[in-house]
N, CA, C and O atoms as a Maestro MAE file, in Angstrom:
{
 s_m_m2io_version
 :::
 2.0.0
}

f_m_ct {
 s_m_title
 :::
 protein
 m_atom[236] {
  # First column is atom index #
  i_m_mmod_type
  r_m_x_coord
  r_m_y_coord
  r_m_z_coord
  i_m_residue_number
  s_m_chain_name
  s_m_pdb_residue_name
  s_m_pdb_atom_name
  i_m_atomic_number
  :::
  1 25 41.394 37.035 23.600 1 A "UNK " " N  " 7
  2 3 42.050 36.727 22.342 1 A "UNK " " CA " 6
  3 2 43.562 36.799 22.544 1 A "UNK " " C  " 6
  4 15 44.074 37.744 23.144 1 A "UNK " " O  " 8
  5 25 44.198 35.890 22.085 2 A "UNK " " N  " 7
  6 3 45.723 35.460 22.513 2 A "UNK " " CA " 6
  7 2 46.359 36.444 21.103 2 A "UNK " " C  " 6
  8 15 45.508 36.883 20.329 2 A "UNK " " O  " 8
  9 25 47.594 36.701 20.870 3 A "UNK " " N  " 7
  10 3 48.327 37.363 20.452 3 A "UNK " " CA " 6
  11 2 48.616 36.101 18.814 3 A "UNK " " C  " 6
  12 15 48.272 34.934 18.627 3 A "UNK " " O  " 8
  13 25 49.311 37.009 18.028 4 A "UNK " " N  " 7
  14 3 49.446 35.919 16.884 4 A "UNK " " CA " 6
  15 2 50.556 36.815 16.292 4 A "UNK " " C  " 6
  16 15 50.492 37.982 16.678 4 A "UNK " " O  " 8
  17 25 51.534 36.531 15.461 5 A "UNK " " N  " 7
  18 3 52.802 36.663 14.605 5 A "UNK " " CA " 6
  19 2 52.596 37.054 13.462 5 A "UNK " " C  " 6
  20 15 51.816 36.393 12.777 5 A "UNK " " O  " 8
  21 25 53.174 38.150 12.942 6 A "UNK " " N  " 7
  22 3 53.451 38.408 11.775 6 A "UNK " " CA " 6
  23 2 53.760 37.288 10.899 6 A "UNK " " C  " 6
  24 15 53.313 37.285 9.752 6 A "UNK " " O  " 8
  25 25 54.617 36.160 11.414 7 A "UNK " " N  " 7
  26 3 54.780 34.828 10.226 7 A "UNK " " CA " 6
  27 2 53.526 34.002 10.481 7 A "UNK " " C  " 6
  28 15 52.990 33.148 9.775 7 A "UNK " " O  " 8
  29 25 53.209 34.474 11.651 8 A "UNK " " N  " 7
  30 3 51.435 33.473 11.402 8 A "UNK " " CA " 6
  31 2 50.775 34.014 9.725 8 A "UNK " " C  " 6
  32 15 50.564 33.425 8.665 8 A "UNK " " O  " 8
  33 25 50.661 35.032 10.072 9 A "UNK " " N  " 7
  34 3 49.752 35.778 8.669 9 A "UNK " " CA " 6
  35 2 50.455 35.678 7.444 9 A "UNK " " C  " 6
  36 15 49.735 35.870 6.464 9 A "UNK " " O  " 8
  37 25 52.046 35.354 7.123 10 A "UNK " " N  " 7
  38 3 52.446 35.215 6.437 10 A "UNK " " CA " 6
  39 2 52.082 33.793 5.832 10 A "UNK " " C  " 6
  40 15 51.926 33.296 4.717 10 A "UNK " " O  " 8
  41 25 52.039 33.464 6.961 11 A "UNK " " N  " 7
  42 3 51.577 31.707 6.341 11 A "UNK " " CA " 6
  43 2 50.578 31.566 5.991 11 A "UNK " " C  " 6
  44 15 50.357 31.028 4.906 11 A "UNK " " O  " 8
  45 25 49.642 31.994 6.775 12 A "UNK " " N  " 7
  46 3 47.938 32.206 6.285 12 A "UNK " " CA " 6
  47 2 48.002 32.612 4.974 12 A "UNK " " C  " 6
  48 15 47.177 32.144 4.189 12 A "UNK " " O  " 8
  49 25 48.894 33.458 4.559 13 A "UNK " " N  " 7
  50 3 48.391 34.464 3.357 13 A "UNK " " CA " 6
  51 2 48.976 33.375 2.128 13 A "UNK " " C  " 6
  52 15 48.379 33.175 1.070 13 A "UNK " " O  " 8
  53 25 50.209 32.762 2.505 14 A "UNK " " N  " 7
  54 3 50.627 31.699 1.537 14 A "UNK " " CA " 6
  55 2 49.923 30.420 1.594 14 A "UNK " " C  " 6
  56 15 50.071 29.768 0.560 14 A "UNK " " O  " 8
  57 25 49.142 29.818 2.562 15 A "UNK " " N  " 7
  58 3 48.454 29.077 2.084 15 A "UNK " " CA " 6
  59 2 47.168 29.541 1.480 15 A "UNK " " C  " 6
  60 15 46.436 28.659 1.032 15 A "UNK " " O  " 8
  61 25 46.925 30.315 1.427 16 A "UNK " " N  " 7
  62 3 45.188 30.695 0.700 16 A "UNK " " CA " 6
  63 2 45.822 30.832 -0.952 16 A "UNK " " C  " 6
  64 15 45.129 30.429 -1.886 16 A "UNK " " O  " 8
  65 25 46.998 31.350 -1.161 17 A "UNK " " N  " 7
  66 3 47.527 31.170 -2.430 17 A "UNK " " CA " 6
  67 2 47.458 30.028 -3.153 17 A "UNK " " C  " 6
  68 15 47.145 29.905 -4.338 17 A "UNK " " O  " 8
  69 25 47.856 28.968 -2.145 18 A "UNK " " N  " 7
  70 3 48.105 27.729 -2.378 18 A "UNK " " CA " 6
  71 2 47.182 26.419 -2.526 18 A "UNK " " C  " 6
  72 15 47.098 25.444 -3.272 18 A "UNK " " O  " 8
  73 25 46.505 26.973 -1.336 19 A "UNK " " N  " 7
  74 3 45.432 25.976 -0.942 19 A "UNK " " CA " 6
  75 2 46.254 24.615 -0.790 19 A "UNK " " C  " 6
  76 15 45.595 23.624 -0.477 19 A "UNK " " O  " 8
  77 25 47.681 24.465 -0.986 20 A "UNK " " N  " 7
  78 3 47.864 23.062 -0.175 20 A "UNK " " CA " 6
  79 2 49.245 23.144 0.706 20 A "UNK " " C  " 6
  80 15 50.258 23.729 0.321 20 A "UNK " " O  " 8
  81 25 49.155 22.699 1.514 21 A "UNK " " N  " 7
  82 3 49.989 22.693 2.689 21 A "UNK " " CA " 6
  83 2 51.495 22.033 2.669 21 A "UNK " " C  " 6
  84 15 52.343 22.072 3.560 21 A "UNK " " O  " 8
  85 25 51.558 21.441 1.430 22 A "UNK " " N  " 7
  86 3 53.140 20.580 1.398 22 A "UNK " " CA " 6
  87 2 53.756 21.930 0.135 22 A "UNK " " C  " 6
  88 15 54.869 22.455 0.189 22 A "UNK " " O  " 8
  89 25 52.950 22.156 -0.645 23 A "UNK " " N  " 7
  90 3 53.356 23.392 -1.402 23 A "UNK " " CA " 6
  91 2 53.603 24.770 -0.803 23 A "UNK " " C  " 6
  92 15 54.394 25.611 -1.230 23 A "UNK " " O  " 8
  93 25 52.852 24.862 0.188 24 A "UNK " " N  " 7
  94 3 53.199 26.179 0.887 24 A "UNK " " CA " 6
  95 2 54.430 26.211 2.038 24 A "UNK " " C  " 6
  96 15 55.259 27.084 2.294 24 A "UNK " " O  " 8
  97 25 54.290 25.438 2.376 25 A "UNK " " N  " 7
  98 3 55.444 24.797 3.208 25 A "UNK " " CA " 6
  99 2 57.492 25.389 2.520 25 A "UNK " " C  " 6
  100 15 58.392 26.155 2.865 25 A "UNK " " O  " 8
  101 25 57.146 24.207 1.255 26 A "UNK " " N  " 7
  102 3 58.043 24.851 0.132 26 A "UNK " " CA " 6
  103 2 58.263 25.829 0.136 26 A "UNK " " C  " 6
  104 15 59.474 26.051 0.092 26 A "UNK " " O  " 8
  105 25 57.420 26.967 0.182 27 A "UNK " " N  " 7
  106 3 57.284 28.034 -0.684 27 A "UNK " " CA " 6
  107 2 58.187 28.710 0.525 27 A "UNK " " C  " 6
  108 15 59.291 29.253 0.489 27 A "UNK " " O  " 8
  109 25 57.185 28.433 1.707 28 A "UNK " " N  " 7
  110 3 58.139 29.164 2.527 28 A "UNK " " CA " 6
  111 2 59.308 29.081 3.190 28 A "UNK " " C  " 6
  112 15 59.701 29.892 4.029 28 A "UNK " " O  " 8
  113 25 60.037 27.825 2.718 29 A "UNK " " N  " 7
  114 3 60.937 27.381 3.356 29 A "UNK " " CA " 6
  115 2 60.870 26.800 4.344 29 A "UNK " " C  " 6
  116 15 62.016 26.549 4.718 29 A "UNK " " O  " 8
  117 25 60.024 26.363 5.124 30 A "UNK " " N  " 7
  118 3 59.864 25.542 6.591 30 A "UNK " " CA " 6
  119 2 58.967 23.732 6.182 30 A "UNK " " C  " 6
  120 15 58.312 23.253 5.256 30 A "UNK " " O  " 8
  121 25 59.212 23.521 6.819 31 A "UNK " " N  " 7
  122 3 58.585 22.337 6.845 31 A "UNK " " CA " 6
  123 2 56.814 22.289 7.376 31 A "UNK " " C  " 6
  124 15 56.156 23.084 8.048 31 A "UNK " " O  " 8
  125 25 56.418 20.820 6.643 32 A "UNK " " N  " 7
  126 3 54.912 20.890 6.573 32 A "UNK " " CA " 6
  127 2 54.435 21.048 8.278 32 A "UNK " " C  " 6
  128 15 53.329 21.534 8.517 32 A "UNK " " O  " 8
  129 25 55.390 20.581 9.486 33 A "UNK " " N  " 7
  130 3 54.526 20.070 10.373 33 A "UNK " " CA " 6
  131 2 54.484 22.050 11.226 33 A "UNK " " C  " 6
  132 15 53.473 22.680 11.536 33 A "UNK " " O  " 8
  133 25 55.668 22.409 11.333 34 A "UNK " " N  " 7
  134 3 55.566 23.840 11.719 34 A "UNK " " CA " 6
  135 2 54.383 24.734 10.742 34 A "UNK " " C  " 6
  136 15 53.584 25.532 11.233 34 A "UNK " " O  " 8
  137 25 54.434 24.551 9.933 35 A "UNK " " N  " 7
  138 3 53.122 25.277 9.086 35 A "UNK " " CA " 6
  139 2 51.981 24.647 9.910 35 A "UNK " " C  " 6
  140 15 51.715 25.040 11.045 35 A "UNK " " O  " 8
  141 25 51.449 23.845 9.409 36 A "UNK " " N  " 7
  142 3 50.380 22.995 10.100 36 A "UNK " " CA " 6
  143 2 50.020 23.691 11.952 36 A "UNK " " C  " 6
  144 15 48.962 24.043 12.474 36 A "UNK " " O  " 8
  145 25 51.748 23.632 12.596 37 A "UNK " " N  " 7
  146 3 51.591 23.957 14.054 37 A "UNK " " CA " 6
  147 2 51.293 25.816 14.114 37 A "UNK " " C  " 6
  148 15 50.641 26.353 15.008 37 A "UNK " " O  " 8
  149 25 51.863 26.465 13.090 38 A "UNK " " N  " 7
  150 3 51.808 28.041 13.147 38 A "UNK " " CA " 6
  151 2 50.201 28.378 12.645 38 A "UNK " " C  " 6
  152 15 49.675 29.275 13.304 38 A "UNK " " O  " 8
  153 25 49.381 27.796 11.599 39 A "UNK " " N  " 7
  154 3 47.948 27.670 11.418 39 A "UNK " " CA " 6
  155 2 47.119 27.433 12.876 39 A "UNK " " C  " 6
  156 15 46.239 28.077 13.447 39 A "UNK " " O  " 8
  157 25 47.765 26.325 13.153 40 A "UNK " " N  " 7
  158 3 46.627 26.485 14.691 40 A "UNK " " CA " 6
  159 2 46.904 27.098 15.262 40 A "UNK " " C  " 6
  160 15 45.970 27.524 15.942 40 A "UNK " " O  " 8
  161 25 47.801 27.514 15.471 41 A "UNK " " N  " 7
  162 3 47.962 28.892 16.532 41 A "UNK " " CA " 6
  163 2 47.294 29.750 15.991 41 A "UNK " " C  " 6
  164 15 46.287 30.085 16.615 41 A "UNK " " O  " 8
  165 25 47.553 30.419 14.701 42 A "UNK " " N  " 7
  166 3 47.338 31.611 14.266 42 A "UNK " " CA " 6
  167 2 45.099 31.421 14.649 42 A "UNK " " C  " 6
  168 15 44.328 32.292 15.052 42 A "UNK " " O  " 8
  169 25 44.868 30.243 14.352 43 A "UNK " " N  " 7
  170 3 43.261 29.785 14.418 43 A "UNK " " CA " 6
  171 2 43.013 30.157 15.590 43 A "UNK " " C  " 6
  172 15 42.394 31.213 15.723 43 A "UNK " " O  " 8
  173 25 43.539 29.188 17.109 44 A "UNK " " N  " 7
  174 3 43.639 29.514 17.988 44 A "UNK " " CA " 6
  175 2 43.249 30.988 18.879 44 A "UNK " " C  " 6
  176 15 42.366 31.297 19.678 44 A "UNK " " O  " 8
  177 25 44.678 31.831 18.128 45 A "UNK " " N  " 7
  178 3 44.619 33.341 18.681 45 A "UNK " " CA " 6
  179 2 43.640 33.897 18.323 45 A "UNK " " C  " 6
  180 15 43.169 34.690 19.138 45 A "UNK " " O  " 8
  181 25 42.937 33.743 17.026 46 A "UNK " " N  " 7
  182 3 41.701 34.660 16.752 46 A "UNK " " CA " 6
  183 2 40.754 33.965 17.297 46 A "UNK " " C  " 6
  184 15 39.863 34.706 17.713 46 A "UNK " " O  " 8
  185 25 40.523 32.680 17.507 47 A "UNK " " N  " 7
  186 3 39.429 31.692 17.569 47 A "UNK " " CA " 6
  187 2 38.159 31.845 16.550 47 A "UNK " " C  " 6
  188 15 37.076 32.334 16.872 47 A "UNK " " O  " 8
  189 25 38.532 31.287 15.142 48 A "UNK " " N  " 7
  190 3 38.121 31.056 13.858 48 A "UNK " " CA " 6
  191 2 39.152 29.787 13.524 48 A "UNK " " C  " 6
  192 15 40.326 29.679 13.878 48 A "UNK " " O  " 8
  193 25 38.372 28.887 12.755 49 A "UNK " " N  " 7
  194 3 38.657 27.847 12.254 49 A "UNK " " CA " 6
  195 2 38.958 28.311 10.665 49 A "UNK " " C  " 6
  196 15 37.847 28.313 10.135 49 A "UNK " " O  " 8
  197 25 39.796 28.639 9.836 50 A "UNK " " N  " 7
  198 3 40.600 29.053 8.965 50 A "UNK " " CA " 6
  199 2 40.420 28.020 7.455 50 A "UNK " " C  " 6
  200 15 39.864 28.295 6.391 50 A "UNK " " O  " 8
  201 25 40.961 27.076 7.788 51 A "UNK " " N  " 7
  202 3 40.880 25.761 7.283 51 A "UNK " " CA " 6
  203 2 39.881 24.735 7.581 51 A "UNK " " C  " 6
  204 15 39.406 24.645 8.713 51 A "UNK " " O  " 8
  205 25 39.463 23.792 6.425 52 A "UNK " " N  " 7
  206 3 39.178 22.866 6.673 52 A "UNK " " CA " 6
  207 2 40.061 21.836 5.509 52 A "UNK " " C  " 6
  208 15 40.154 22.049 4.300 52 A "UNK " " O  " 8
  209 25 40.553 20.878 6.149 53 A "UNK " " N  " 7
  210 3 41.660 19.738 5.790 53 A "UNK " " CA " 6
  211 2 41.276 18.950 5.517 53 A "UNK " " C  " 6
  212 15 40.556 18.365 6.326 53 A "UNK " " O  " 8
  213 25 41.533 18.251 3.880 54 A "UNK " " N  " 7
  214 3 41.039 17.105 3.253 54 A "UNK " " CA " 6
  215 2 42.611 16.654 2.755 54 A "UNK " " C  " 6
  216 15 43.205 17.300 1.891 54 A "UNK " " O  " 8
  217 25 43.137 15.584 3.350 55 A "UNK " " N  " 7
  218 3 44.358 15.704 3.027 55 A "UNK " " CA " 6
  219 2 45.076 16.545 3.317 55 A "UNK " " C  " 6
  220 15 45.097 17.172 4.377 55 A "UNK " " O  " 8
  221 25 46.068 16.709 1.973 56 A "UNK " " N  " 7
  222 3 46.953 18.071 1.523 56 A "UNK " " CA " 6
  223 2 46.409 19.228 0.871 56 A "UNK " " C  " 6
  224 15 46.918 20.330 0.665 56 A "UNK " " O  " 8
  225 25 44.969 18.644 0.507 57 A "UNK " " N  " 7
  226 3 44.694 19.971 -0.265 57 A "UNK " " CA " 6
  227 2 43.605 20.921 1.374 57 A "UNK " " C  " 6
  228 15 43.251 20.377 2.420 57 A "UNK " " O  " 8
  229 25 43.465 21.848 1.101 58 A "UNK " " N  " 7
  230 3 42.535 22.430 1.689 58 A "UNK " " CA " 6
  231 2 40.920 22.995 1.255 58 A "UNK " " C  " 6
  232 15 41.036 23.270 0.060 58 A "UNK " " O  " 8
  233 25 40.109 23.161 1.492 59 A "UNK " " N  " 7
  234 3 38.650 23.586 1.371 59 A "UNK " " CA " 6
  235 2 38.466 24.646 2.163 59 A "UNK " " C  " 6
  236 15 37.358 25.177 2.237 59 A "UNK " " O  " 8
  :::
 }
 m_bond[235] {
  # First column is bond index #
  i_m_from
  i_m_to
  i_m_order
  :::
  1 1 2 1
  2 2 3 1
  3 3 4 2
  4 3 5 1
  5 5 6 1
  6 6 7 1
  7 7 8 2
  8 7 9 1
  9 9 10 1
  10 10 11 1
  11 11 12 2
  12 11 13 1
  13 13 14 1
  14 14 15 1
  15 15 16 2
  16 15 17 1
  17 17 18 1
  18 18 19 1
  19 19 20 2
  20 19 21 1
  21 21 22 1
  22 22 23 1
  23 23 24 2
  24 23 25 1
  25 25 26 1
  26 26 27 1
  27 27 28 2
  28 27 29 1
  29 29 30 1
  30 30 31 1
  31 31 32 2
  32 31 33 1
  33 33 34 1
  34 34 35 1
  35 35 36 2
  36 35 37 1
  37 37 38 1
  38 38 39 1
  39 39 40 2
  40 39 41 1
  41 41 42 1
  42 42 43 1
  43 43 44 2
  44 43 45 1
  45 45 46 1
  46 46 47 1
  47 47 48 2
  48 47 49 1
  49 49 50 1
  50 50 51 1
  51 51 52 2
  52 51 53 1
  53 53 54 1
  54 54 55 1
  55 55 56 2
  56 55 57 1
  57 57 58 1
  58 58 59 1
  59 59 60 2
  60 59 61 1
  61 61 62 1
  62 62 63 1
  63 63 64 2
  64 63 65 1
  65 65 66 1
  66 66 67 1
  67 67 68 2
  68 67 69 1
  69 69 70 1
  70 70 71 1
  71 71 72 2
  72 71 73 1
  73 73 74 1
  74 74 75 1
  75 75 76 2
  76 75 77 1
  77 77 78 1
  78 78 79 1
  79 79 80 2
  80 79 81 1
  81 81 82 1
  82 82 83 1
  83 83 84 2
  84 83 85 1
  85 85 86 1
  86 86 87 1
  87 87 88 2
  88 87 89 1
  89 89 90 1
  90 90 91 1
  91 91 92 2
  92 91 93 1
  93 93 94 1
  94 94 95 1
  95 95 96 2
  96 95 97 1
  97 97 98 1
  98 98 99 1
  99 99 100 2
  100 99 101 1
  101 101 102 1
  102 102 103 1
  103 103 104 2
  104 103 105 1
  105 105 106 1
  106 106 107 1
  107 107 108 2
  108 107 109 1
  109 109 110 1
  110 110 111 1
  111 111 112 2
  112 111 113 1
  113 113 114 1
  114 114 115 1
  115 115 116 2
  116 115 117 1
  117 117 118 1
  118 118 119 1
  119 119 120 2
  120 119 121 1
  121 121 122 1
  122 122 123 1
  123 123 124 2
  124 123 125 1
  125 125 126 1
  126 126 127 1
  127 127 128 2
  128 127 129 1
  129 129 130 1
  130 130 131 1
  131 131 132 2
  132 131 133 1
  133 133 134 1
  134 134 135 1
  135 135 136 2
  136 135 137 1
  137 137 138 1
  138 138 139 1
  139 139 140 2
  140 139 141 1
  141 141 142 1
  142 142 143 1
  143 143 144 2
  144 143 145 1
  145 145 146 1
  146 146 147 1
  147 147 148 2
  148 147 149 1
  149 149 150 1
  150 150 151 1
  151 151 152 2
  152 151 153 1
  153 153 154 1
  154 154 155 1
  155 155 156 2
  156 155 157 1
  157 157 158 1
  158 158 159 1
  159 159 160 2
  160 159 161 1
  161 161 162 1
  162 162 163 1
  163 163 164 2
  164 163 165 1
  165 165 166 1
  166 166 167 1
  167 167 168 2
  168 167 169 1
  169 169 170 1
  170 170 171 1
  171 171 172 2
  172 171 173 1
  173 173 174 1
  174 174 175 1
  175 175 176 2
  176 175 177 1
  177 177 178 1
  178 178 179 1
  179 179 180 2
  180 179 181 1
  181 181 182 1
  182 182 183 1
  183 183 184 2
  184 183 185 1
  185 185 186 1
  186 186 187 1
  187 187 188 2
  188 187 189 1
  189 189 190 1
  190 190 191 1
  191 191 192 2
  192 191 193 1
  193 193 194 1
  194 194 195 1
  195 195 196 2
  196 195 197 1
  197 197 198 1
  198 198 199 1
  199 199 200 2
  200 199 201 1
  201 201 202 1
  202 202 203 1
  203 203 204 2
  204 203 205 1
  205 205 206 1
  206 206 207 1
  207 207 208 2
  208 207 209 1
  209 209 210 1
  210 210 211 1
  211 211 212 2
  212 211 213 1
  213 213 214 1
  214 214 215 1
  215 215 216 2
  216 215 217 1
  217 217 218 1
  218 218 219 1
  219 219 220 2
  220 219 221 1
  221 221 222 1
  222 222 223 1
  223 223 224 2
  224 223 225 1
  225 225 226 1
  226 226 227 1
  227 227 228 2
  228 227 229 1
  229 229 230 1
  230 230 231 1
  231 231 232 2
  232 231 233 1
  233 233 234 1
  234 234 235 1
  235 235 236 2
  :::
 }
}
């Protein structure tokens, strides 16, 4: 199991708020594609699939 970031989980924790990825993005100040890239990592390091992506919204 690979290592993961405190702003990984931060993001995790703001998108489950959110459930959509251009809003959480916002929220946190970064842009959609680094969110998107810090989620797979954060998926990655635990190896759990987190999300599933319909669009912008999430399921």
């Amino acid at each position: 199991m690979e290592n993961f970031t405190f702003n990984q989980l931060r993001y995790f924790y703001k998108l489950v708020q959110t459930l959509n990825y251009r809003q959480a993005a916002e929220e946190l100040y970064i842009s959609q594609p680094v969110l998107s890239k810090q989620i797979k990592a954060l998926e990655k390091a635990i190896q759990v699939k987190l999300f599933y992506k319909t669009g912008d919204i999430l399921n």
